[in-house]
C-alpha atoms as an extended CHARMM CRD file, in Angstrom:
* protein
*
       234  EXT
         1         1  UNK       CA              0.0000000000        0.0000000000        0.0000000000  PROA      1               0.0000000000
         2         2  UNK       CA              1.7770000000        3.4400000000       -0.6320000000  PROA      2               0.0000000000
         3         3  UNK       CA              0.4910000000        7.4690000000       -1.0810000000  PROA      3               0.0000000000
         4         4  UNK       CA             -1.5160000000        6.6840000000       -4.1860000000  PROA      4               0.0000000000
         5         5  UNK       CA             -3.4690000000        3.9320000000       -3.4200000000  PROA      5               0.0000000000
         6         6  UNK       CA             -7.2130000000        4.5550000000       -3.7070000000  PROA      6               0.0000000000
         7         7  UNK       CA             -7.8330000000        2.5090000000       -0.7530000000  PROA      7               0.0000000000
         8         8  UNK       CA             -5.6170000000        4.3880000000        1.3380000000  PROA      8               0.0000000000
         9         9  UNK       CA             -8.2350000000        5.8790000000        4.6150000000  PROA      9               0.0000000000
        10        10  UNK       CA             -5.6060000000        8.7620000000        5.7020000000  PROA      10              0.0000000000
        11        11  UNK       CA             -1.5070000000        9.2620000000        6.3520000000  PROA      11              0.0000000000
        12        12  UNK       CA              0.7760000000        6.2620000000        7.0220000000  PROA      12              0.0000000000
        13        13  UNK       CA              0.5440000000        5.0690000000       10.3380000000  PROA      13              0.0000000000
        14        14  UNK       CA              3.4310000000        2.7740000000        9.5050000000  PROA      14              0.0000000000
        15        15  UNK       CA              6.2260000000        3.4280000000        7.2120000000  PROA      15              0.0000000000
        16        16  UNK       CA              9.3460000000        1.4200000000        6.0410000000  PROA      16              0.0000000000
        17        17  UNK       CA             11.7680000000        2.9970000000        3.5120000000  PROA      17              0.0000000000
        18        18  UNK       CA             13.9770000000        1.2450000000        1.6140000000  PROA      18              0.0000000000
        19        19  UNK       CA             14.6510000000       -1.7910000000        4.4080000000  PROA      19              0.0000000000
        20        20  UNK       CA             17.4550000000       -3.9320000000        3.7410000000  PROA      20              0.0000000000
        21        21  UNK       CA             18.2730000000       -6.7360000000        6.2590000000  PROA      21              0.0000000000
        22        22  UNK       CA             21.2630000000       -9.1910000000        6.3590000000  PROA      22              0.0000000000
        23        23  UNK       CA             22.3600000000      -11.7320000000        8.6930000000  PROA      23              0.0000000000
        24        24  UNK       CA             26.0380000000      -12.7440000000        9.0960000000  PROA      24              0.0000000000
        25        25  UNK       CA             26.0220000000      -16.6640000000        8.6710000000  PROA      25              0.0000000000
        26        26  UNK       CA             29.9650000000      -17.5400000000        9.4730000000  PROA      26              0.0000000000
        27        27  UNK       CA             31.6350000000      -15.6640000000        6.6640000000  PROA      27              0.0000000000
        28        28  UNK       CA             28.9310000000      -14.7970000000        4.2910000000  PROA      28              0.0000000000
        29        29  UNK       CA             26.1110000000      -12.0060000000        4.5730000000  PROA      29              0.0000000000
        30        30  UNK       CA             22.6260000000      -13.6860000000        4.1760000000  PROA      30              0.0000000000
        31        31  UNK       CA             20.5250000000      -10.4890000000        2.1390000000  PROA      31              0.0000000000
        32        32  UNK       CA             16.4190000000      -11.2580000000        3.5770000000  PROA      32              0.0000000000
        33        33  UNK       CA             15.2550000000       -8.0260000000        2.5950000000  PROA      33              0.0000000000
        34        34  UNK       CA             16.5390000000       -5.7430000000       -0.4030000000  PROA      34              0.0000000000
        35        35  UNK       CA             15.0490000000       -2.4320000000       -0.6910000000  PROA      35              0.0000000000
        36        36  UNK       CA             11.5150000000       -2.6910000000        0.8810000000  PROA      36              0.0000000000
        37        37  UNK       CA              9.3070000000        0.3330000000        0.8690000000  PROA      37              0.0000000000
        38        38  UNK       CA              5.4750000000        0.4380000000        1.9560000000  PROA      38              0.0000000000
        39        39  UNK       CA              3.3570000000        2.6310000000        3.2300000000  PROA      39              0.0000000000
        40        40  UNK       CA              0.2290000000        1.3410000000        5.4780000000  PROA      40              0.0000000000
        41        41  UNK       CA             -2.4040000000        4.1620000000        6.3200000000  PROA      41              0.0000000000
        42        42  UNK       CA             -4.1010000000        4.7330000000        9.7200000000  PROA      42              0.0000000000
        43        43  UNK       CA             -7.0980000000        2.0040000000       10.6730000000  PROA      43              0.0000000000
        44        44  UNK       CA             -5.9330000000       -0.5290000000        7.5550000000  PROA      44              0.0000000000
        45        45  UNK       CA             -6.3250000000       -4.1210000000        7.6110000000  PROA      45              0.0000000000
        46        46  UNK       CA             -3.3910000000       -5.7600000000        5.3910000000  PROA      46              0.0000000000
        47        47  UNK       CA             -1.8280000000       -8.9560000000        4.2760000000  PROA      47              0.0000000000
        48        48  UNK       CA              1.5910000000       -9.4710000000        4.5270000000  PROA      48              0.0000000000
        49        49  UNK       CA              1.7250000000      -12.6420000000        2.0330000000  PROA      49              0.0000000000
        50        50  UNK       CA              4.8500000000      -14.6840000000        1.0760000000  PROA      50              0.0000000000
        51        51  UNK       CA              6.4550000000      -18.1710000000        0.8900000000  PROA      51              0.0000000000
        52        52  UNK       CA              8.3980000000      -18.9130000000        4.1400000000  PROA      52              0.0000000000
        53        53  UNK       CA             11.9730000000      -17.8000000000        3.6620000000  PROA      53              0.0000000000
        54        54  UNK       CA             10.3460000000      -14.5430000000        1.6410000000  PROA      54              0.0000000000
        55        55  UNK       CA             11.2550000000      -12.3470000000        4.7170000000  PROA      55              0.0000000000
        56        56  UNK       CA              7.4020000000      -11.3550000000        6.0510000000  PROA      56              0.0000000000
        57        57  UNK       CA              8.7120000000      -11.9240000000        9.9160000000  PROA      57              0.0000000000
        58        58  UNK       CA             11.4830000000       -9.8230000000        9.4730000000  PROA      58              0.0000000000
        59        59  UNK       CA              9.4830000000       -7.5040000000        7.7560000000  PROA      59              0.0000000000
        60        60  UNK       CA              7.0200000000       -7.5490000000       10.8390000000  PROA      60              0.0000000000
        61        61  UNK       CA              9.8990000000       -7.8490000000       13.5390000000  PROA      61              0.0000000000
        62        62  UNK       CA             11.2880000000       -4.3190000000       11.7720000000  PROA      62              0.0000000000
        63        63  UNK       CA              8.1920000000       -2.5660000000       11.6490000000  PROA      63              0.0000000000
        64        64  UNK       CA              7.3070000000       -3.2910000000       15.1230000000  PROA      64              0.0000000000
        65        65  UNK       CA             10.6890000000       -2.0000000000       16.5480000000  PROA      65              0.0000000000
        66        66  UNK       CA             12.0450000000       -6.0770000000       17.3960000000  PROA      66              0.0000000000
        67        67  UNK       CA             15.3840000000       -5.8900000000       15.2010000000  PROA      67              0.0000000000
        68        68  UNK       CA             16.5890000000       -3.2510000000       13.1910000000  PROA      68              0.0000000000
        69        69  UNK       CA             17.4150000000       -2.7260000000        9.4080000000  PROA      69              0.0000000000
        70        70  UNK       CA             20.5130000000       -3.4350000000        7.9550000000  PROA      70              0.0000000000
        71        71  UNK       CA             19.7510000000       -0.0540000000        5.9590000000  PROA      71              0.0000000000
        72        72  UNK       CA             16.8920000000        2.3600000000        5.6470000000  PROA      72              0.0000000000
        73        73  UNK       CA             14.6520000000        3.1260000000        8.2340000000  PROA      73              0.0000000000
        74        74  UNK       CA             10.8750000000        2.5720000000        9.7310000000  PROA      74              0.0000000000
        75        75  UNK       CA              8.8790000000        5.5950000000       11.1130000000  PROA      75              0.0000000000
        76        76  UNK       CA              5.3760000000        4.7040000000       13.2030000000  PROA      76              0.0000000000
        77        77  UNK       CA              3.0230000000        7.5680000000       13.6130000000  PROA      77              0.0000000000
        78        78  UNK       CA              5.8910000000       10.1610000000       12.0760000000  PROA      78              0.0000000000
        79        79  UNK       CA              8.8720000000        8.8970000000       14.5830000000  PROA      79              0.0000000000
        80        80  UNK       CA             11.1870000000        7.1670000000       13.3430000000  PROA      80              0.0000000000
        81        81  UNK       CA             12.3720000000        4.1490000000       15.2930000000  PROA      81              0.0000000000
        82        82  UNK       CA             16.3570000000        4.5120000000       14.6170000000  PROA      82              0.0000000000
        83        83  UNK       CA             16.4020000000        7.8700000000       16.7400000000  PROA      83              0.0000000000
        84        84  UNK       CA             14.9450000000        6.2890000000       19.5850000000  PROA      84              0.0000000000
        85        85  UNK       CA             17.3170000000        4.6570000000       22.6050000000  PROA      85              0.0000000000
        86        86  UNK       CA             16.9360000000        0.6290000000       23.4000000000  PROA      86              0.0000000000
        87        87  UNK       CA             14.9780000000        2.1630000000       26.4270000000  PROA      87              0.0000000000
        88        88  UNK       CA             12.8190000000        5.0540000000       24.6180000000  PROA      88              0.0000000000
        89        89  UNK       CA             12.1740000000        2.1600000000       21.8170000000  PROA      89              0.0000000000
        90        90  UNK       CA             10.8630000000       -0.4610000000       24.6810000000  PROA      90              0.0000000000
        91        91  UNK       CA              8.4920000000        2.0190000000       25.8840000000  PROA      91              0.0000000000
        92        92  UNK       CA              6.9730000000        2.8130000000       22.4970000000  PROA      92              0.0000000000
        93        93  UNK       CA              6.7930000000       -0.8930000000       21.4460000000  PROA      93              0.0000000000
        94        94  UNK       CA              4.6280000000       -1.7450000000       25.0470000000  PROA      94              0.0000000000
        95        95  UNK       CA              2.0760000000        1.0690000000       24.7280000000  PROA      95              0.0000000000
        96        96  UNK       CA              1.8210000000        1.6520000000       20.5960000000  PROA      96              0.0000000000
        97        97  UNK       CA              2.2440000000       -1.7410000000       19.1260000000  PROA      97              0.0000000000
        98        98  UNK       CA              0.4120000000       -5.3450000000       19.9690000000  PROA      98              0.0000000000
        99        99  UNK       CA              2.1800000000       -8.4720000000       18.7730000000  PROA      99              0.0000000000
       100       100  UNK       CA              0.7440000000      -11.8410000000       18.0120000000  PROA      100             0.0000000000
       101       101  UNK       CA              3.0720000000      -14.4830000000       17.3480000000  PROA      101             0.0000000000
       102       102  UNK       CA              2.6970000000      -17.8700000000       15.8750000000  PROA      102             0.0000000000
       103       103  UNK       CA              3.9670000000      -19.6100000000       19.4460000000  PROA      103             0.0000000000
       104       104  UNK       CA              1.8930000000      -17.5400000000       21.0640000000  PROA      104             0.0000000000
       105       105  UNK       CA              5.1040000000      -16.3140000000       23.9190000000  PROA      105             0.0000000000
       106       106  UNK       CA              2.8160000000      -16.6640000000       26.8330000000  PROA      106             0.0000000000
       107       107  UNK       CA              4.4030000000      -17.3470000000       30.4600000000  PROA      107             0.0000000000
       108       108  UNK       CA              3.5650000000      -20.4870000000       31.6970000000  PROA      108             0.0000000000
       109       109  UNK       CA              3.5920000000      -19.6990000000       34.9920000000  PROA      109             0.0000000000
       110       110  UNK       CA              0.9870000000      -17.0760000000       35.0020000000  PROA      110             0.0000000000
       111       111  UNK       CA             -2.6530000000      -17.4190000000       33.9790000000  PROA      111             0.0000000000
       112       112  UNK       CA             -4.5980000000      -15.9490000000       31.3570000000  PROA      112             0.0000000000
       113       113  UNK       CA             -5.5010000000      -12.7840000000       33.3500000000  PROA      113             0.0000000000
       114       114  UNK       CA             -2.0860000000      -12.2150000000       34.4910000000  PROA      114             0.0000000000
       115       115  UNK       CA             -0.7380000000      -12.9750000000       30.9100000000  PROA      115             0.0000000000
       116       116  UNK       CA             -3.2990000000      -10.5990000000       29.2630000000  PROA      116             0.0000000000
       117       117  UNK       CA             -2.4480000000       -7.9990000000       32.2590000000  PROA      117             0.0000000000
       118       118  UNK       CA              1.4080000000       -8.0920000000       31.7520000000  PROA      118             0.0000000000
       119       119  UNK       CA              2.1330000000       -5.1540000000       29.3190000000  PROA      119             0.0000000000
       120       120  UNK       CA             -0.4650000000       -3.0390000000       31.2930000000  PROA      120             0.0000000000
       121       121  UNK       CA              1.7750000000       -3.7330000000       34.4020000000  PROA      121             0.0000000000
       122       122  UNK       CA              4.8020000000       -3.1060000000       32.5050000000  PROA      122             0.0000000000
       123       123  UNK       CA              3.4140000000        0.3450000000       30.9460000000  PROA      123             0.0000000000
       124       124  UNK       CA              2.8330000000        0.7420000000       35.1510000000  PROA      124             0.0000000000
       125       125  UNK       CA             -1.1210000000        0.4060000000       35.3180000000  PROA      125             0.0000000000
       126       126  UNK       CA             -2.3060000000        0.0440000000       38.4550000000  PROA      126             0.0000000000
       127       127  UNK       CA             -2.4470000000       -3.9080000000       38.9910000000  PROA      127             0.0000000000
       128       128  UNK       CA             -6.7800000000       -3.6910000000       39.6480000000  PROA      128             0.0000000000
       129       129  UNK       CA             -7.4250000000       -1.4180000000       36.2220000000  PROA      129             0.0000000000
       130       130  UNK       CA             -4.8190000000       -3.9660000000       34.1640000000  PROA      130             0.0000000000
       131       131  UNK       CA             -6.8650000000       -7.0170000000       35.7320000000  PROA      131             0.0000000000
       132       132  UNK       CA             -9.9520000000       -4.8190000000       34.7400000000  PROA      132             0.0000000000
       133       133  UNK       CA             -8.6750000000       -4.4450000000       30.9380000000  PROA      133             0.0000000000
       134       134  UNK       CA             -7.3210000000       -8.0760000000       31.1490000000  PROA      134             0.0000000000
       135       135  UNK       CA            -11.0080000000       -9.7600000000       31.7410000000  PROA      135             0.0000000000
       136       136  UNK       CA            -12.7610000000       -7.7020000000       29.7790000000  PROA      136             0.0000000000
       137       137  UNK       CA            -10.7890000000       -8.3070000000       26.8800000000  PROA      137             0.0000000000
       138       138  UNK       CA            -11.0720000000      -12.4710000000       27.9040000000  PROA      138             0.0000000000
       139       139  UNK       CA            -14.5030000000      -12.0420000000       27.7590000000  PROA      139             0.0000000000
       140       140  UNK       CA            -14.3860000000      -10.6590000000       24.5540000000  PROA      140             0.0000000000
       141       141  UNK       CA            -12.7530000000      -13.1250000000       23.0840000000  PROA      141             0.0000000000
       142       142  UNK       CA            -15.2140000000      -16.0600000000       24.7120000000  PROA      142             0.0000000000
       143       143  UNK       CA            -12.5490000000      -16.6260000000       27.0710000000  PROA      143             0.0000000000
       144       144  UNK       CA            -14.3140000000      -15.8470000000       30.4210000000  PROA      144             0.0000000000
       145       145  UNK       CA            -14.8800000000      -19.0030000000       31.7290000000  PROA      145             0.0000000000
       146       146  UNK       CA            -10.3200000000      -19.7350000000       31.5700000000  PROA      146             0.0000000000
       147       147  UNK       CA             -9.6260000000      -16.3500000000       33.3730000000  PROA      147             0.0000000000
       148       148  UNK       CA             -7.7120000000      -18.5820000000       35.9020000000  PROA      148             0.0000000000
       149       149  UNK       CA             -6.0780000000      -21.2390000000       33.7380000000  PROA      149             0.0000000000
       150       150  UNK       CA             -2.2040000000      -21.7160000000       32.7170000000  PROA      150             0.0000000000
       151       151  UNK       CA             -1.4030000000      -22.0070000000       29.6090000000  PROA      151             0.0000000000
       152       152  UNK       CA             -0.4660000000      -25.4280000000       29.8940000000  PROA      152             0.0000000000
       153       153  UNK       CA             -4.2170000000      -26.0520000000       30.4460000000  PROA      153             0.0000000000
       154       154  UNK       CA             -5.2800000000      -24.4310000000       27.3690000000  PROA      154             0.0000000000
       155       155  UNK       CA             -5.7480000000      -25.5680000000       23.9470000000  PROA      155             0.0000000000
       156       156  UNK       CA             -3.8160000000      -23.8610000000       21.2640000000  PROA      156             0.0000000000
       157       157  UNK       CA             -6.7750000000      -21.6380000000       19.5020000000  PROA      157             0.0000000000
       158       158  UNK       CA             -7.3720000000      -20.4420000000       23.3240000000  PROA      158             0.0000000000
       159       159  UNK       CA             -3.8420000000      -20.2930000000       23.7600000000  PROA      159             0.0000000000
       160       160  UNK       CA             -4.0150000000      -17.7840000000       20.5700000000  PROA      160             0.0000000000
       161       161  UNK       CA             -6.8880000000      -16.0620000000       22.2970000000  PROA      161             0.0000000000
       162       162  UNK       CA             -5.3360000000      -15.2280000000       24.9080000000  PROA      162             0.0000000000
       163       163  UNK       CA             -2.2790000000      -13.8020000000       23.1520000000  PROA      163             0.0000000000
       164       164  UNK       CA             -4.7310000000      -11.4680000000       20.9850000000  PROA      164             0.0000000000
       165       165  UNK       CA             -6.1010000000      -10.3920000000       23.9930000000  PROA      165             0.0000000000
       166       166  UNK       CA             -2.3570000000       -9.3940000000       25.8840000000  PROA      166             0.0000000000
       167       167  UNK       CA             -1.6700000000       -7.8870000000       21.9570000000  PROA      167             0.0000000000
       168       168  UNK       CA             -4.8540000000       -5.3200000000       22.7860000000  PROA      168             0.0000000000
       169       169  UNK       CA             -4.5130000000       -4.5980000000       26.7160000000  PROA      169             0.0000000000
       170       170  UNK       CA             -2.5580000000       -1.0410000000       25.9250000000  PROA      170             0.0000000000
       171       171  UNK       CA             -4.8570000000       -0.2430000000       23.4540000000  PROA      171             0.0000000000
       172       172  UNK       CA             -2.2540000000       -0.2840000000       20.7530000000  PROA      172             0.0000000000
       173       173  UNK       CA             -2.8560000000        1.4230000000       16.7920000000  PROA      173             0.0000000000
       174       174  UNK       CA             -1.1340000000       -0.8890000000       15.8870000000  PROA      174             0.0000000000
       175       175  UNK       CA             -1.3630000000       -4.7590000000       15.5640000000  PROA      175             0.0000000000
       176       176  UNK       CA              1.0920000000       -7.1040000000       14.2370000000  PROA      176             0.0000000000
       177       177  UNK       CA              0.5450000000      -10.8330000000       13.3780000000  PROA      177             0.0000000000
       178       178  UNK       CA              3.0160000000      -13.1350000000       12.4990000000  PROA      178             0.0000000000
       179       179  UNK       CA              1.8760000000      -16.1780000000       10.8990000000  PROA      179             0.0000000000
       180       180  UNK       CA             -1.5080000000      -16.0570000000       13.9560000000  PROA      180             0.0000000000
       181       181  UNK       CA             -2.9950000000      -19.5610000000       12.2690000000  PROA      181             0.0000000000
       182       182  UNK       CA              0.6460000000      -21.2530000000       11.7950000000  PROA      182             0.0000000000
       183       183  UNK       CA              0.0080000000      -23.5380000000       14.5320000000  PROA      183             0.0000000000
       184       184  UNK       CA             -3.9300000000      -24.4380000000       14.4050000000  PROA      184             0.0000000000
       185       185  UNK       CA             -6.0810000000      -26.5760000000       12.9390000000  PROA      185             0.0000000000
       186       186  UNK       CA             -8.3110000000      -25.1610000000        9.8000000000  PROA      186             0.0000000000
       187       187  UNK       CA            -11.4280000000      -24.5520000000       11.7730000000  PROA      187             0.0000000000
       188       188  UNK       CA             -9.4770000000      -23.1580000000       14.7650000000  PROA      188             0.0000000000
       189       189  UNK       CA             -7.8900000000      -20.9910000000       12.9150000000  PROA      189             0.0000000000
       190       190  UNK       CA            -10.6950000000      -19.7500000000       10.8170000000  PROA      190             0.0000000000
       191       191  UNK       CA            -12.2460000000      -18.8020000000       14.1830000000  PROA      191             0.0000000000
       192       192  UNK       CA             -8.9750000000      -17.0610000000       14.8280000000  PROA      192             0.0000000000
       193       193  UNK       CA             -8.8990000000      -14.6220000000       11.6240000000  PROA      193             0.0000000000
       194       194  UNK       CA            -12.8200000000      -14.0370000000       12.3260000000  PROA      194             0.0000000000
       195       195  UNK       CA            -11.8250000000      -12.8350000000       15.6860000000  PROA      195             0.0000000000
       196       196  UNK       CA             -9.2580000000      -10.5920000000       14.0060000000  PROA      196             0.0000000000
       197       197  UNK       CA            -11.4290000000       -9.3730000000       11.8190000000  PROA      197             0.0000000000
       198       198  UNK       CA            -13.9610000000       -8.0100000000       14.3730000000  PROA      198             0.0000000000
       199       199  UNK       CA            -11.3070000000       -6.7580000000       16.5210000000  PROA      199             0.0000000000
       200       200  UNK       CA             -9.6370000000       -4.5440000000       13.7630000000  PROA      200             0.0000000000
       201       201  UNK       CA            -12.7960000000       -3.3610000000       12.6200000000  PROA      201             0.0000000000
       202       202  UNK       CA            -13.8070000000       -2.2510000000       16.4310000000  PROA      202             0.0000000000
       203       203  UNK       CA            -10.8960000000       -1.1210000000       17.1790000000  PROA      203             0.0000000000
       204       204  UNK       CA             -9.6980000000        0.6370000000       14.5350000000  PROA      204             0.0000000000
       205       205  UNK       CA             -6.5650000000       -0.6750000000       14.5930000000  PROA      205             0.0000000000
       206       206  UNK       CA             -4.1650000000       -0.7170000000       11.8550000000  PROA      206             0.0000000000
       207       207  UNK       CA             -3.7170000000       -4.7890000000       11.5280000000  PROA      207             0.0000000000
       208       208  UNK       CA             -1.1790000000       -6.3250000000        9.6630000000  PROA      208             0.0000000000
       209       209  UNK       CA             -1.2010000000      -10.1210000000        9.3040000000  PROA      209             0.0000000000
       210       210  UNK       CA              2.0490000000      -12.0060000000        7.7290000000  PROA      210             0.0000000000
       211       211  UNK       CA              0.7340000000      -15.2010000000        6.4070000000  PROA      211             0.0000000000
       212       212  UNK       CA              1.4140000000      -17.9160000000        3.8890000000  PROA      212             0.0000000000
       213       213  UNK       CA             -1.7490000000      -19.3300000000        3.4620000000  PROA      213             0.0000000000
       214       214  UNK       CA             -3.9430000000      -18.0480000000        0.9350000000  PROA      214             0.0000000000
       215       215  UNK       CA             -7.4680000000      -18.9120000000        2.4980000000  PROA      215             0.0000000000
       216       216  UNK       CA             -5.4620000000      -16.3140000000        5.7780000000  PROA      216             0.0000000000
       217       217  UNK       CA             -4.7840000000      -13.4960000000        2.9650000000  PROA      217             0.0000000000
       218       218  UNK       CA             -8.6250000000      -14.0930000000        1.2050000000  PROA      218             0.0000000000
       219       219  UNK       CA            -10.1700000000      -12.9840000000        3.8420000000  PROA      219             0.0000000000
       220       220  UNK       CA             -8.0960000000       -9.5590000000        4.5160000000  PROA      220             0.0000000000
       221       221  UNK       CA             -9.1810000000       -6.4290000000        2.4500000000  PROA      221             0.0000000000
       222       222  UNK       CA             -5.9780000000       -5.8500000000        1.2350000000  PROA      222             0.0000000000
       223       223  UNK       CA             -2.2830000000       -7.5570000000        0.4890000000  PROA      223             0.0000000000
       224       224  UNK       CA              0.7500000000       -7.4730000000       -0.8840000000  PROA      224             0.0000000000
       225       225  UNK       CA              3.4840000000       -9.6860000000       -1.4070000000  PROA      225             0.0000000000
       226       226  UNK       CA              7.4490000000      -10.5700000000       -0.5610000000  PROA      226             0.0000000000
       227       227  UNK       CA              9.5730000000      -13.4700000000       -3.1070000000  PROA      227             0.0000000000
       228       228  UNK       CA             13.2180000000      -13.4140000000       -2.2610000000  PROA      228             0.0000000000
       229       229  UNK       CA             13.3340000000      -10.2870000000       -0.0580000000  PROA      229             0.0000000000
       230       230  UNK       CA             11.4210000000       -8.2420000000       -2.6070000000  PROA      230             0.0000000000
       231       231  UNK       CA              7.9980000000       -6.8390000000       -2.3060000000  PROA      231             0.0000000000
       232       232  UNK       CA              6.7790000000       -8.0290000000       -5.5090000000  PROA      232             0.0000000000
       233       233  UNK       CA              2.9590000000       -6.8200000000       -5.1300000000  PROA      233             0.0000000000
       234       234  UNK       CA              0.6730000000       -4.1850000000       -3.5470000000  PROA      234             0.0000000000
């Protein structure tokens, strides 16, 4: 999506320009991304598709502030993320950006409240008001009956619940989603990308989804497209 798309609902909220990304593998650089540019407006729901090996999580990981461009640079909201300190940066990611993740990265030593409530703590909300946002947001995802469970004791579509919910509990504008079906069944995850769907469109969040599957990027208003560390569509 860039400036002259006709779909495009305001400015960027997100921005990358010109990302390149290599990893050192012994003696060799390994290029994943080579000259990426996009622009994704405020309140847009987007596709991220790609074979795996294409580069979508690194794409994600660098617009969401998690590892940083060999070149170019990514601005959210107007600020761009190389200015910012490790600390300034860890701030911004906890209260301006929600991550779901294919493994879903919940702790399993806390429950699905105290998972949900985490980043609410962290961004130093007073512990009642995070539990507040923390069931609520369970409940809004049909989860109000496992407010108390591990994860452990969950099945992996609540699991994924769960982690949508903790991606929402700072009320982020943006969302992103790295491969959020990856690990689910088809009917699981079909419920998952319907709860995405009504989430985004309630919230008014700008969602991006990185996703292989093409039934995933059907069902999202808009997508583009990574081969070989290009975007090759969109």
């Amino acid at each position: 999506m860039s400036n002259d798309d006709p779909h495009a609902s305001g400015p960027a909220l997100v921005a990358g320009r010109d990302l390149h990304k290599a990893y050192r593998m012994g003696s060799r650089a390994v290029e994943v991304l080579r000259g990426v540019s996009l622009e994704v407006p405020r309140g847009a729901f987007l596709a991220l598709r790609g074979a795996s090996g294409a580069g979508k999580s690194t794409l994600l990981h660098l617009l969401g502030g998690l590892d940083t461009p060999t070149a170019g640079d990514v601005l959210v909201d107007g600020r761009s993320l190389a200015v910012m300190s490790a600390k300034e940066l860890a701030v911004f990611r906890n209260r301006r950006i929600g991550f779901v993740f294919q493994a879903y990265h919940l702790l399993p030593e806390l429950d699905a409240l105290e998972n949900v409530g985490l980043p609410a703590r962290i961004a130093r909300v007073p512990a009642t008001e995070a539990s507040r946002r923390a069931a609520q947001l369970l409940r809004r995802v049909g989860l109000e009956h496992r407010l108390d469970h591990r994860p452990g004791e969950l099945s992996g579509g609540e699991q994924q619940r769960v982690a949508i919910a903790r991606a929402l509990v700072n009320a982020p504008n943006l969302i992103l989603a790295d491969e959020p079906t990856g690990n689910l069944d088809t009917h699981t995850g079909d419920g998952i990308i319907d709860l995405l769907c009504d989430l985004q469109a309630e919230h008014q969040a700008t969602l991006i989804i990185a996703t292989h599957d093409s039934r995933v990027a059907a069902r999202v208003p808009h997508a583009i497209e990574l081969e070989d560390g290009r975007l090759i569509s969109g």
